[in-house]
N, CA, C and O atoms as a Tinker XYZ file with bonds, in Angstrom:
   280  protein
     1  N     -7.058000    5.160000   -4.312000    73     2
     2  CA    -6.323000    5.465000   -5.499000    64     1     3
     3  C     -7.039000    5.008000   -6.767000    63     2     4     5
     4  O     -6.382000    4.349000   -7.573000    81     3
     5  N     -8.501000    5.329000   -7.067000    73     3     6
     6  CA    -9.308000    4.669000   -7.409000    64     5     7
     7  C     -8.960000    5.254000   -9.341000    63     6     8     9
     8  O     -9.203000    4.592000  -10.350000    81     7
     9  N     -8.277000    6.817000   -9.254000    73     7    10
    10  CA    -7.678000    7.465000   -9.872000    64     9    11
    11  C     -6.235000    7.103000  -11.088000    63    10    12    13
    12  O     -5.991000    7.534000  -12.215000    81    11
    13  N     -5.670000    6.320000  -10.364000    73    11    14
    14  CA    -4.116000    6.196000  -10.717000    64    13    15
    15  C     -4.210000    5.037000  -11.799000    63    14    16    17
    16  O     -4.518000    3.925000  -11.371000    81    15
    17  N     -3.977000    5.186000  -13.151000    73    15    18
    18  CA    -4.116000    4.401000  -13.719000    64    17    19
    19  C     -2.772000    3.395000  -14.575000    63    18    20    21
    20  O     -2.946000    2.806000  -15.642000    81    19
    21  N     -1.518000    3.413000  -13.803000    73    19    22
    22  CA    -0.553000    2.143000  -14.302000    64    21    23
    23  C     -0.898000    0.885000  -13.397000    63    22    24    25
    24  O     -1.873000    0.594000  -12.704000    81    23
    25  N      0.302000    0.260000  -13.690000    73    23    26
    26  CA     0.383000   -1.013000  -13.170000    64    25    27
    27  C      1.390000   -1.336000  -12.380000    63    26    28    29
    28  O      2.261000   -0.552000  -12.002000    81    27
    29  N      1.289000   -2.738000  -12.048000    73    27    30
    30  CA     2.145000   -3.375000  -10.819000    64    29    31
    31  C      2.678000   -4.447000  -11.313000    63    30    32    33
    32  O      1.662000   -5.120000  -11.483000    81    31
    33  N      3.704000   -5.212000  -11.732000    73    31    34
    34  CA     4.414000   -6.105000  -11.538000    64    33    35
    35  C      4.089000   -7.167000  -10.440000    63    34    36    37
    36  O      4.524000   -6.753000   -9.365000    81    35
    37  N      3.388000   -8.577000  -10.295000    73    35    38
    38  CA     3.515000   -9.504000   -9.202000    64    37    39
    39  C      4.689000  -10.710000  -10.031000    63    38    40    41
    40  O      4.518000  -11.186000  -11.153000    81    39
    41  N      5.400000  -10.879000   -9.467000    73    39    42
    42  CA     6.560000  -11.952000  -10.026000    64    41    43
    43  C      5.881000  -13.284000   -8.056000    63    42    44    45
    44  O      5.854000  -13.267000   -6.826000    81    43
    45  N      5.486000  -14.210000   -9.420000    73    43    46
    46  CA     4.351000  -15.292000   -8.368000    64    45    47
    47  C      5.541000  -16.921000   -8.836000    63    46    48    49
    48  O      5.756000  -17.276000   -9.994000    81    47
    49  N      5.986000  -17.463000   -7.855000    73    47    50
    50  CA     6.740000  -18.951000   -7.827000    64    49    51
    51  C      5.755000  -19.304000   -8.964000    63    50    52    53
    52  O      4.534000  -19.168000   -8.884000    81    51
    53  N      6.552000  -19.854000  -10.219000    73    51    54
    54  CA     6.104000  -21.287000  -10.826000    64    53    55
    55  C      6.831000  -22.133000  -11.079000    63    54    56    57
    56  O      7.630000  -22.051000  -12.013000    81    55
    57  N      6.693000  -23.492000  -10.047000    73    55    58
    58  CA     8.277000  -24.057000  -10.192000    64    57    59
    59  C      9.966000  -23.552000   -9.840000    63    58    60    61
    60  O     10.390000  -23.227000   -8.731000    81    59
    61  N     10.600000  -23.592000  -10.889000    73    59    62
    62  CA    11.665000  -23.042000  -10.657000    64    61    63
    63  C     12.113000  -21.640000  -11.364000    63    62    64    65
    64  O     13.192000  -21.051000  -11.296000    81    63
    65  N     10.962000  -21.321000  -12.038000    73    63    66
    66  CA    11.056000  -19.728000  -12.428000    64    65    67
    67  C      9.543000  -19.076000  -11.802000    63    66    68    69
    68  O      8.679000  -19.592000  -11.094000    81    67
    69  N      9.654000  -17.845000  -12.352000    73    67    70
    70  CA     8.662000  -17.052000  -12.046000    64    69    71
    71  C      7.421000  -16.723000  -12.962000    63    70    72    73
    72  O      7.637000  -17.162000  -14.091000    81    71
    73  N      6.150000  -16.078000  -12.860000    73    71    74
    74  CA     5.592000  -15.816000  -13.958000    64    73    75
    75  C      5.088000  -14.438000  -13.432000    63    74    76    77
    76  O      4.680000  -14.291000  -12.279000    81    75
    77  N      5.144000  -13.451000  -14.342000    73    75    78
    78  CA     4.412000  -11.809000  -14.114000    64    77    79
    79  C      3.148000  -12.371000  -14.420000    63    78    80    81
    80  O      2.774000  -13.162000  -15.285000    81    79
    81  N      2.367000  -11.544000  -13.153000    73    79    82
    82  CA     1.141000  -11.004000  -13.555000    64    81    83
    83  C      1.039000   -9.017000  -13.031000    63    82    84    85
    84  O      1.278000   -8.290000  -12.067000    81    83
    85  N      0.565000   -8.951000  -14.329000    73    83    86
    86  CA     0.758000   -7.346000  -14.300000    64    85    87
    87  C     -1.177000   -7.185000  -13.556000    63    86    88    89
    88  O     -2.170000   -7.758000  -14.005000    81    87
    89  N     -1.119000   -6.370000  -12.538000    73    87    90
    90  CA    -2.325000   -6.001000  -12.350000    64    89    91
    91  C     -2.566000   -4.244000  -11.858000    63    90    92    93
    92  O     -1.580000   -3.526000  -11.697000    81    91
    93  N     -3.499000   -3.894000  -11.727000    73    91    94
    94  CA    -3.490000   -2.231000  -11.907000    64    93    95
    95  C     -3.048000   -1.907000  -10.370000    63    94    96    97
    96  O     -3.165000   -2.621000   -9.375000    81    95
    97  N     -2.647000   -0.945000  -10.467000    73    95    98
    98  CA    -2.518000   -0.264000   -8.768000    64    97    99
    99  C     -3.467000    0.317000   -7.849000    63    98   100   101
   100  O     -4.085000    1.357000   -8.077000    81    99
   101  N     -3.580000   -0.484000   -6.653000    73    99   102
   102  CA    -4.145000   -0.332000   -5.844000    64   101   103
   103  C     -4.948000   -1.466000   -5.761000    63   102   104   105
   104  O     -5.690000   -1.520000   -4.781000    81   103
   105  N     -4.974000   -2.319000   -6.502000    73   103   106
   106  CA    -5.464000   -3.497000   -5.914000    64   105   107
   107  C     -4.861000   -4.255000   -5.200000    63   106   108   109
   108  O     -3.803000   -3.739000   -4.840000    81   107
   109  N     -5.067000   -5.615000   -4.662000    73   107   110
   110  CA    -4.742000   -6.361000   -3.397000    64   109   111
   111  C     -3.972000   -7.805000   -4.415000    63   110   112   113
   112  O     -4.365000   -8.668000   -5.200000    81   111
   113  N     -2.346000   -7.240000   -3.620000    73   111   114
   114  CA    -1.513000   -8.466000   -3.684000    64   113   115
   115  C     -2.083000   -9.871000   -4.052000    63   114   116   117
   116  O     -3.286000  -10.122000   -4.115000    81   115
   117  N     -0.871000  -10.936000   -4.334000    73   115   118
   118  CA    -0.754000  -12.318000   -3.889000    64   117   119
   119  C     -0.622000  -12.680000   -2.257000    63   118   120   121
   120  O     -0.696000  -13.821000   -1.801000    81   119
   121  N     -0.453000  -11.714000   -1.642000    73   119   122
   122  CA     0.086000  -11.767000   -0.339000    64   121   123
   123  C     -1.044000  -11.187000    0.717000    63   122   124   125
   124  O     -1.090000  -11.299000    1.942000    81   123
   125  N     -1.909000  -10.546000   -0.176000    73   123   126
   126  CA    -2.748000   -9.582000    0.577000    64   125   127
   127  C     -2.810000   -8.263000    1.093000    63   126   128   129
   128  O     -3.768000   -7.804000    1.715000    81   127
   129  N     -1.409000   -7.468000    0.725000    73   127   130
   130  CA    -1.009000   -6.258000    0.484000    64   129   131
   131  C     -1.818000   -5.472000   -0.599000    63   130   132   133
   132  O     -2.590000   -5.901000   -1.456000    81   131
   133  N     -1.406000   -4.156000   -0.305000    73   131   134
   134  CA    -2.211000   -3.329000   -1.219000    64   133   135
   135  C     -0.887000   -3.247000   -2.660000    63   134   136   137
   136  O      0.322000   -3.379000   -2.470000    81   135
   137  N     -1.356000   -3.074000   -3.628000    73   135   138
   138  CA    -0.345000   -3.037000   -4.517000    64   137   139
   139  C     -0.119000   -1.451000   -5.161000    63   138   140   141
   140  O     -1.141000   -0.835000   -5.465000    81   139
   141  N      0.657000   -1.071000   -5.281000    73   139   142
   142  CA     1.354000    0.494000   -5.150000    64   141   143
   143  C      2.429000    0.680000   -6.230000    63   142   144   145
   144  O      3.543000    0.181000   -6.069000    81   143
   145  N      2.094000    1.451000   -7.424000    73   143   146
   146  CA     3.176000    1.516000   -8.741000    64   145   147
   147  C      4.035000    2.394000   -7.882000    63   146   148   149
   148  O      3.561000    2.726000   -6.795000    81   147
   149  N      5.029000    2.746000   -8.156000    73   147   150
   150  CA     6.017000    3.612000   -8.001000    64   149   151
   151  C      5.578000    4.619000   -7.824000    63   150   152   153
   152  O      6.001000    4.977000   -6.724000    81   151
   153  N      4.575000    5.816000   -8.479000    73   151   154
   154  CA     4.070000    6.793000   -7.968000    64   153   155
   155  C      3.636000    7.332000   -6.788000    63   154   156   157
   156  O      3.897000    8.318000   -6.099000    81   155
   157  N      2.705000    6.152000   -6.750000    73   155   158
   158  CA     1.575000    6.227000   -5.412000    64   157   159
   159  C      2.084000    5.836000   -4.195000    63   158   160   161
   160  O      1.652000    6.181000   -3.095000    81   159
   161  N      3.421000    4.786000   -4.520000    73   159   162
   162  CA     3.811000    4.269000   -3.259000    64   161   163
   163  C      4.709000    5.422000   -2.728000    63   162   164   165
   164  O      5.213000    5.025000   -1.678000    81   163
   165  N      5.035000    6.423000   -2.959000    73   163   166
   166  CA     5.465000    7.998000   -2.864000    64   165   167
   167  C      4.805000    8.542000   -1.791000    63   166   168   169
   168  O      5.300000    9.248000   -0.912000    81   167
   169  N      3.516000    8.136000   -1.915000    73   167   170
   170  CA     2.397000    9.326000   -1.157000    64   169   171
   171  C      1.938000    8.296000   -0.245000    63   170   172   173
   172  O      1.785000    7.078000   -0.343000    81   171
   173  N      1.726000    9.345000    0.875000    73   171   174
   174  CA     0.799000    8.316000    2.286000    64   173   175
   175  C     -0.205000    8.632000    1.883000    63   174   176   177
   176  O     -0.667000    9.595000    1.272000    81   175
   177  N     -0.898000    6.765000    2.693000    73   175   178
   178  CA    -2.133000    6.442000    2.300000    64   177   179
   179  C     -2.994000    7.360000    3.151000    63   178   180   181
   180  O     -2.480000    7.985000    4.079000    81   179
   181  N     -4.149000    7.452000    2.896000    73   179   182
   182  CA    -5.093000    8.168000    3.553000    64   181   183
   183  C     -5.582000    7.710000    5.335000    63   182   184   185
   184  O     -6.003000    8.450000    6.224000    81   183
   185  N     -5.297000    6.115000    5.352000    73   183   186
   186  CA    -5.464000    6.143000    6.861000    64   185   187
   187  C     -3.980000    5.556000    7.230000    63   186   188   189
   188  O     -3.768000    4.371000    7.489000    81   187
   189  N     -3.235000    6.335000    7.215000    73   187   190
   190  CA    -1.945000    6.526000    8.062000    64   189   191
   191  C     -1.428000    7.802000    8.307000    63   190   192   193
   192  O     -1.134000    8.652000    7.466000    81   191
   193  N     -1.345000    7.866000    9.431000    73   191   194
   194  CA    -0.773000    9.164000    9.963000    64   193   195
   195  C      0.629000    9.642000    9.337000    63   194   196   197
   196  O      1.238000    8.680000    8.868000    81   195
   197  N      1.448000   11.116000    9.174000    73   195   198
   198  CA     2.756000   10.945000    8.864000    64   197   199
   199  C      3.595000    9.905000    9.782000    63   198   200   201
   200  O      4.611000    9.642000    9.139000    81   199
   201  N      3.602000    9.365000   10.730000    73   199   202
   202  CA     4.793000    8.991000   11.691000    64   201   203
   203  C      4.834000    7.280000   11.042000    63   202   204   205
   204  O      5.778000    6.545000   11.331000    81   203
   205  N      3.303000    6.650000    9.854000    73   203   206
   206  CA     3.327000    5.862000    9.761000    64   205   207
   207  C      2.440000    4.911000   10.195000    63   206   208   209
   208  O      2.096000    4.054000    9.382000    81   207
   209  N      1.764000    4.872000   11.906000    73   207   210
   210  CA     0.703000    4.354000   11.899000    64   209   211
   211  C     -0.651000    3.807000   11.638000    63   210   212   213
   212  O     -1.491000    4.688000   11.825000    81   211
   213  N     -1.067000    2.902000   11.347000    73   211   214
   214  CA    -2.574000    2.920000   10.565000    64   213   215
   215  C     -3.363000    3.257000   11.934000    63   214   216   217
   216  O     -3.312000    2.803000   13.076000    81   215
   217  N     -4.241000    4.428000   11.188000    73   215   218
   218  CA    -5.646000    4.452000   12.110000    64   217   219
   219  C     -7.223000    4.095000   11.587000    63   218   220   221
   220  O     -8.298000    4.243000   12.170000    81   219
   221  N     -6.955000    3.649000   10.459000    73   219   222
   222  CA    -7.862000    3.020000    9.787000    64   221   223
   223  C     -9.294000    2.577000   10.500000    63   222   224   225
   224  O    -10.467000    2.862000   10.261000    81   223
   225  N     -8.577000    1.665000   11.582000    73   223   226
   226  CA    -9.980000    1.348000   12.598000    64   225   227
   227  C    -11.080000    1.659000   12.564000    63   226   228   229
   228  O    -12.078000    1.336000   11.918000    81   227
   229  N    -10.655000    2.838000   13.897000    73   227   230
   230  CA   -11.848000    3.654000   13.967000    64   229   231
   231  C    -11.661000    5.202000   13.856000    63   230   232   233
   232  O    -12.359000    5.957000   14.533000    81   231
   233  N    -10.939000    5.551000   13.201000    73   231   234
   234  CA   -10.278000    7.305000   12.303000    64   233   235
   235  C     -9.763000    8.030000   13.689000    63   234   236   237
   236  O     -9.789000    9.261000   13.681000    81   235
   237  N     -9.265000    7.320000   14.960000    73   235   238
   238  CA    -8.499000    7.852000   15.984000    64   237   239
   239  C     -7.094000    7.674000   15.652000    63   238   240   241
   240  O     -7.015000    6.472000   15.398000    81   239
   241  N     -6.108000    8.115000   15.530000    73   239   242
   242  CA    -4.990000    8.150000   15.458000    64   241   243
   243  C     -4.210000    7.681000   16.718000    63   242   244   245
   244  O     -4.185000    8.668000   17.453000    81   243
   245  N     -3.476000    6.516000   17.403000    73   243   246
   246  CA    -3.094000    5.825000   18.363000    64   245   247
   247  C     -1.473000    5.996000   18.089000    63   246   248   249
   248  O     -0.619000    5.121000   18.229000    81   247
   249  N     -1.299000    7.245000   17.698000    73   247   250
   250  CA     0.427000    7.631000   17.525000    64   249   251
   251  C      1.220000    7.969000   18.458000    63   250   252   253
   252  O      1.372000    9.167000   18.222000    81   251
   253  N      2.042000    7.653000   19.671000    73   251   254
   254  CA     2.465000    8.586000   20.304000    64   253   255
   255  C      2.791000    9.755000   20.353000    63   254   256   257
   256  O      2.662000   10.610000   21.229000    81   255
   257  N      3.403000    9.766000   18.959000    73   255   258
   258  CA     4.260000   11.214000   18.196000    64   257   259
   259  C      3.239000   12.263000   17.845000    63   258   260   261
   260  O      3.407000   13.480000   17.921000    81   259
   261  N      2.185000   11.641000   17.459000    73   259   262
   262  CA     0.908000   12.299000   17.020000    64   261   263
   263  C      0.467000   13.046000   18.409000    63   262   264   265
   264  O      0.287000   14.264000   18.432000    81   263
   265  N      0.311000   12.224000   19.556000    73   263   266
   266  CA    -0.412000   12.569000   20.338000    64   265   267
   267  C      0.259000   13.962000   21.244000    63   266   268   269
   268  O     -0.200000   14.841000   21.973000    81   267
   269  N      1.380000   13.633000   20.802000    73   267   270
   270  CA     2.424000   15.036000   21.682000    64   269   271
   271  C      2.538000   15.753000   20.711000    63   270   272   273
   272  O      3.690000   16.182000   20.769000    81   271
   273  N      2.037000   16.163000   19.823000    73   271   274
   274  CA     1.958000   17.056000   19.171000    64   273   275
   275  C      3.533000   17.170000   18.473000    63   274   276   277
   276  O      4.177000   18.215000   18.570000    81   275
   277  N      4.032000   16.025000   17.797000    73   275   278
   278  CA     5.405000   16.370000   17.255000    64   277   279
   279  C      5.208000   15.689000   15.517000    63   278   280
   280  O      6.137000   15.770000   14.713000    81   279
C-alpha cells in the first residue's frame, strides 16, 4: 500500500492517559501489526486469500475452502 497516502491513529499507555501518535498507513504498529486507515483496511491484503488465510510464506495457498474449490 506503498500508494495510500492518510494516516493512522496509535493511542500508546502514558501513565494514566494516552498519547496519539499519528503515523502513515501501512506501516508497522506498536504491537507489530500492519497499520490500515479505514480505506485500505476495506480491501484484502495481497497475501491473503478471500477465506482470509495468509499464504504469504511461500505464495501456496493452505486454505481448505480454497482448495475445494469454494
Amino acid at each position: 500500500m506503498p500508494t495510500c497516502k492518510n494516516t493512522v491513529d496509535q493511542y500508546i499507555p502514558n501513565g494514566f492517559d494516552y498519547k496519539v501518535v499519528t503515523l502513515p498507513c501501512g506501516s508497522t504498529g506498536i504491537d507489530g501489526q500492519e497499520l490500515r486507515c479505514e480505506k485500505c483496511s476495506k480491501v484484502r491484503p495481497w497475501y491473503m486469500c478471500e477465506h482470509g488465510v495468509d499464504h504469504s510464506g511461500d505464495g501456496d495457498c493452505l486454505c481448505a475452502a480454497c482448495e475445494l474449490g469454494e
